[in-house]
C-alpha positions as CSV (number, residue, x, y, z in Angstrom):
1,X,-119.6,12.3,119.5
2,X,-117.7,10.2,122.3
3,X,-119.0,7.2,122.8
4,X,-118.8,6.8,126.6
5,X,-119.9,10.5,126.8
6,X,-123.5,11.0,126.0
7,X,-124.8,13.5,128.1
8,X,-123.1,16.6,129.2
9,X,-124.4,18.5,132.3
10,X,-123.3,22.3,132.5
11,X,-123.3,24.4,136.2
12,X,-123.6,28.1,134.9
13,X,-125.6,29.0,132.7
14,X,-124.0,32.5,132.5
15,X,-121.4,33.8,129.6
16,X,-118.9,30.4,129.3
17,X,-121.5,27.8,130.6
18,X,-124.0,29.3,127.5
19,X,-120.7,28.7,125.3
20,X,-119.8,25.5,126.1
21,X,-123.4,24.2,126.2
22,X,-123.4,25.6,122.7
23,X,-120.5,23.8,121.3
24,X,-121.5,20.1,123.0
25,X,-125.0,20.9,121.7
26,X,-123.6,21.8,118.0
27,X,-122.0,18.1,118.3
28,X,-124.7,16.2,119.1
29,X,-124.5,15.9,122.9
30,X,-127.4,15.9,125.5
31,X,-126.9,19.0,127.6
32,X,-128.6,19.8,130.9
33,X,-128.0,23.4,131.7
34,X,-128.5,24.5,135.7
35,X,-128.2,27.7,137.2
36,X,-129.4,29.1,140.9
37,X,-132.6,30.1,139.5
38,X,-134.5,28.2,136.4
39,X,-135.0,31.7,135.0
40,X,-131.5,31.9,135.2
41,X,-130.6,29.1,133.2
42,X,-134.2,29.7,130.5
43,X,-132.7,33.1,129.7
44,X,-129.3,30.9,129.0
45,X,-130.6,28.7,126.5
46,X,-132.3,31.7,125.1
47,X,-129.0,33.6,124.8
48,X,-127.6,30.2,123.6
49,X,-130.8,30.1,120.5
50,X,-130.2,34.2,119.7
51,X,-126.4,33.2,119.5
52,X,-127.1,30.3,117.1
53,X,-129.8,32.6,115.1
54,X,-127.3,35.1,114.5
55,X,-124.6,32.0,112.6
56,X,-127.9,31.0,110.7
57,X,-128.8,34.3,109.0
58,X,-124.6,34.6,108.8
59,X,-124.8,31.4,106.4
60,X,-122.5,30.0,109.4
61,X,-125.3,27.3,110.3
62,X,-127.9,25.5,108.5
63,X,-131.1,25.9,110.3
64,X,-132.0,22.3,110.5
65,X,-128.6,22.3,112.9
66,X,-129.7,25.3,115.0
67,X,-133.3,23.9,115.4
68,X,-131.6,20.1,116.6
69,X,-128.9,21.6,119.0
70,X,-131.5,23.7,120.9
71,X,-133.5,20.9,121.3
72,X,-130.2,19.0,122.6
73,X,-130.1,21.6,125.7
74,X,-132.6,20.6,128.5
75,X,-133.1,23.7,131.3
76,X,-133.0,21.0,134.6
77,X,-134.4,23.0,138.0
78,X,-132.5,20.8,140.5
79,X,-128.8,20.6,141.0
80,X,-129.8,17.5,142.4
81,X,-131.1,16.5,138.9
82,X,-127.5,17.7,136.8
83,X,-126.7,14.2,136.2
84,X,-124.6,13.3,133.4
85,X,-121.6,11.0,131.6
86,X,-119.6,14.7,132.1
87,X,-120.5,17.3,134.3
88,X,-118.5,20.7,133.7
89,X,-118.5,23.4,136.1
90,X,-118.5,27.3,135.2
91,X,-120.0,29.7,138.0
92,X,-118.1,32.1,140.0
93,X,-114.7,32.3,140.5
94,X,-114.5,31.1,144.1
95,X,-113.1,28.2,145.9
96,X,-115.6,27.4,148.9
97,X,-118.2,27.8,146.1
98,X,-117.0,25.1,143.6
99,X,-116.0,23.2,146.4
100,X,-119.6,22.7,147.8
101,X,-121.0,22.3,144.4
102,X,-118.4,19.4,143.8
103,X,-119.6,17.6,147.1
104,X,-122.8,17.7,146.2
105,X,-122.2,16.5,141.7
106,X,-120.3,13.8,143.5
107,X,-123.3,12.4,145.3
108,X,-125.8,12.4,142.6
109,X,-123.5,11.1,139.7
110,X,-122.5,7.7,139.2
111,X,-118.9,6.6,140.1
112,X,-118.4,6.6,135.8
113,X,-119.3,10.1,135.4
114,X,-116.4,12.5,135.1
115,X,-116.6,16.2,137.2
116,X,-114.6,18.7,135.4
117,X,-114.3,22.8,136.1
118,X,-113.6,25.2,134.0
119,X,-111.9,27.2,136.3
120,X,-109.1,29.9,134.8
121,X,-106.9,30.1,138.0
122,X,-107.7,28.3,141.1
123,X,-105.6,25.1,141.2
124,X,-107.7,22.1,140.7
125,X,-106.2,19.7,143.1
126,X,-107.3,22.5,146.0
127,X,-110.9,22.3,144.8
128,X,-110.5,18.7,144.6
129,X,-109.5,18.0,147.7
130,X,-113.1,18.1,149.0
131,X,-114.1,15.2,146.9
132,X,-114.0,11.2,147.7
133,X,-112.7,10.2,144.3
134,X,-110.0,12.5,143.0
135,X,-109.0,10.5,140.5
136,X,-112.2,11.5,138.2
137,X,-111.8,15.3,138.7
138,X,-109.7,17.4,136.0
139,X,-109.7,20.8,135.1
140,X,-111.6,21.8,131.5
141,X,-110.7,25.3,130.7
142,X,-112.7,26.6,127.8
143,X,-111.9,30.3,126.7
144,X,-113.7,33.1,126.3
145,X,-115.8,33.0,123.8
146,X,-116.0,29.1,123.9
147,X,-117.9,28.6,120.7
148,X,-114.8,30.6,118.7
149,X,-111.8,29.7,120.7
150,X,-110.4,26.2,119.7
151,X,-107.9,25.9,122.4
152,X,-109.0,24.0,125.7
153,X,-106.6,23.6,128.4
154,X,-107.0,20.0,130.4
155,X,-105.4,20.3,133.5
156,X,-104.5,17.1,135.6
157,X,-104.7,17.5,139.2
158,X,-102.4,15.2,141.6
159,X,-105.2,13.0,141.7
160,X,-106.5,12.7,138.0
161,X,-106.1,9.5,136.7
162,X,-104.8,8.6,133.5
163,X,-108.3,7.5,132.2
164,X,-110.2,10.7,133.2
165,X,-107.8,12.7,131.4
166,X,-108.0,10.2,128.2
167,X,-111.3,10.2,128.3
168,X,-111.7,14.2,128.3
169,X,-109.0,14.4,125.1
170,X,-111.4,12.8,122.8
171,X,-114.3,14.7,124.2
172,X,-112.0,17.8,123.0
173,X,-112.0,16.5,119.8
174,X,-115.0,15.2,119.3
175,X,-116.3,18.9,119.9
176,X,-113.6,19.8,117.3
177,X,-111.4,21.8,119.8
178,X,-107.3,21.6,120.0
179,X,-106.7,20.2,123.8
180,X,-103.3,20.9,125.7
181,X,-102.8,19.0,128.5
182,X,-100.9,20.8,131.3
183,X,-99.9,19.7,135.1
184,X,-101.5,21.6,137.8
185,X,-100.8,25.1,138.9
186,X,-102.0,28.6,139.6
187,X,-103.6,29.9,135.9
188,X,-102.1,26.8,134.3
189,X,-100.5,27.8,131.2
190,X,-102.7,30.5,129.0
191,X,-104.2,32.8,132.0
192,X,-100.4,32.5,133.7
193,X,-98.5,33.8,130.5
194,X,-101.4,36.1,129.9
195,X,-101.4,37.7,132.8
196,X,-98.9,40.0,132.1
197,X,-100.4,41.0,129.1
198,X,-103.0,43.0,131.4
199,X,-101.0,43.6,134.7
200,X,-98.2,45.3,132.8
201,X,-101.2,47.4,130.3
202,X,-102.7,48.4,134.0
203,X,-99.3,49.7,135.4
204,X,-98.4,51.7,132.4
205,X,-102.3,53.7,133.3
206,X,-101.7,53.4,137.1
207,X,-98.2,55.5,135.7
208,X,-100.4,58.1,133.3
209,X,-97.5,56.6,130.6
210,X,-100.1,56.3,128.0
211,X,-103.9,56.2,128.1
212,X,-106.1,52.9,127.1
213,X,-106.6,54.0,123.3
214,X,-103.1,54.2,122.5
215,X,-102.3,51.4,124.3
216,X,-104.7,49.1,122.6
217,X,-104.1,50.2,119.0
218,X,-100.2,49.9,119.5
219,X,-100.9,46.3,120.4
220,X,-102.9,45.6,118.0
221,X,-100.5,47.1,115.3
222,X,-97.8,45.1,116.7
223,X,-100.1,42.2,115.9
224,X,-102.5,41.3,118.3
225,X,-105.8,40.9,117.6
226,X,-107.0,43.0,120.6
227,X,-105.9,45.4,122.9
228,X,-105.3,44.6,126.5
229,X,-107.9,46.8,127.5
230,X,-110.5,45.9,124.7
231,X,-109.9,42.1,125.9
232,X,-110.7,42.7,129.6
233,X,-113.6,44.0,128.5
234,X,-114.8,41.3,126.5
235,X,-113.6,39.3,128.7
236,X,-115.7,40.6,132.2
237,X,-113.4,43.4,134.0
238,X,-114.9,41.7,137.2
239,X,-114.0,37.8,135.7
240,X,-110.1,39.2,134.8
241,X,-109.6,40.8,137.8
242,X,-110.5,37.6,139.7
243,X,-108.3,36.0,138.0
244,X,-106.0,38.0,138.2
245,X,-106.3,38.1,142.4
246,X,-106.1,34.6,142.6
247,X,-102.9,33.8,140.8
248,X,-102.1,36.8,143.0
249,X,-102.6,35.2,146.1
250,X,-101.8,31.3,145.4
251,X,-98.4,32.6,144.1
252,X,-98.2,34.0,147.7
253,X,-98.6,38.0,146.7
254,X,-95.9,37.6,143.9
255,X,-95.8,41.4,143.0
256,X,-95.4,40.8,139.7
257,X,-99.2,39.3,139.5
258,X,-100.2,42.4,141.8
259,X,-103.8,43.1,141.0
260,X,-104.5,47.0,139.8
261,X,-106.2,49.2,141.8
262,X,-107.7,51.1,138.5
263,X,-109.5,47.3,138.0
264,X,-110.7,47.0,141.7
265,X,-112.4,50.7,141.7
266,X,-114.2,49.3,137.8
267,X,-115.5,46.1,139.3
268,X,-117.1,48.3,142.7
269,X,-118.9,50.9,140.4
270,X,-120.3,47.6,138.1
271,X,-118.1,48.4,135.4
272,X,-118.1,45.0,134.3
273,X,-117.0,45.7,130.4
274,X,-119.7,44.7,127.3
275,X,-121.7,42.6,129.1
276,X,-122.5,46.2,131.8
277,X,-123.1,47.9,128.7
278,X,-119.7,50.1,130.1
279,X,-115.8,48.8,131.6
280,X,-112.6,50.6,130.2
281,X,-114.7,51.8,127.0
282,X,-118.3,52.8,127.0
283,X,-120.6,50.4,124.7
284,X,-123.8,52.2,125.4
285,X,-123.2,55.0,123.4
């Protein structure tokens, strides 16, 4: 564990804030998990205990180490109460949103504490520039699923200091994850490259050149571990398209980050991939 973080306060308590709540619990951090609703964020740390039941009967996890890291995670009711050494931010995809949320982590926490979001494409010095101190804001990009994935981006906005971003590579490692440290801009380095690997997959269906199955098992023969299709839905279809739409539009409608219309008419009709129970494949049958 880091010695000048202790407690680690989590906004979302939906797919990546249950993740990264998991890992910081797993490592012996104090976690306080908020959501819009207290049910919202109980039926997180639920999620977060079924997830960490599952590694125990695997043989993945002793139980003694399930039983301490759910009692590590404290539900808090009150944003005004998400107080912590670190506070990382994973709601919605939307500026005005984490913006406002920031203003308000800001006033509660003391000067020491460190605000980070986990953001996959808006540029953190924009969401920053709402704040008083800059200088303690960074960008902590988990990926999806954050308890597997090792890699975590740290992205330095033009106001970061040197410390904050010190300070938030031994966190990485004390959670036993592989940190990359990039300068700011629009996806950062991972959901930038990456981008293509879906754009490109949704123009060769918007072209009836192949359908989704063939797509995803050529790609996986050529080595990948999943298909680009299979991926946005684990992923969220809704979550990639965002993505997807911002890079979009903070590249100033690049075409070649043009979002699909095949992925707009899935997210209207709530086909939202394996978490809807149905996106480009259908996982209630």
């Amino acid at each position: 564990m880091n010695s000048s973080i202790k407690t680690i306060g989590i906004a979302g308590a939906g797919t990546m804030g249950q993740g990264i709540a998991q890992v910081c619990a797993l490592a012996g951090y104090t976690v306080l998990l908020y959501d819009v609703s207290q049910a919202l964020a109980e039926k997180g740390k639920l999620s977060i205990g079924n997830a960490l039941t599952g590694l125990v009967e695997k043989g993945r996890l002793k139980p003694e180490q399930k039983n301490l890291a759910i009692a590590n995670i404290q539900v808090v009711e009150k944003l005004n109460d998400l107080k912590g050494d670190l506070i990382i931010e994973a709601v919605a995809e939307n500026l005005q949103v984490k913006q406002q949320l920031f203003k308000t982590l800001e006033e509660v926490n003391p000067a020491a504490s460190i605000l980070a979001t986990n953001t996959s494409s808006i540029p953190v010095t924009q969401i920053a520039s709402v704040l008083k101190n800059p200088a303690r804001f960074a960008g902590l990009h988990f990926f999806n699923p954050a308890p597997v994935m090792k890699l975590v981006e740290v992205i330095s906005g033009a106001l970061t200091s040197g410390e904050t971003v010190t300070r938030l590579l031994a966190f990485t490692d004390s959670i036993q994850k592989i940190a990359v440290v990039a300068n700011d801009s629009p996806g950062f380095i991972v959901n930038r490259v990456a981008r293509h690997y879906y754009v490109e997959a949704l123009k060769l269906l918007e072209e009836q050149v192949a359908d989704i199955t063939t797509m995803d098992a050529l790609m996986k023969a050529s080595g990948f571990k999943m298909g680009p299709f299979e991926l946005m839905d684990l992923i969220g279809v809704d979550t990639n398209f965002a993505v997807t739409t911002s890079i979009y539009h903070a590249f100033h409608q690049d075409p070649k980050f043009r979002p699909s219309r095949i992925q707009q008419q899935k997210v209207d009709a709530g086909h939202h991939g394996r978490k809807s129970g149905k996106g480009f494949y259908d996982y209630d049958k």
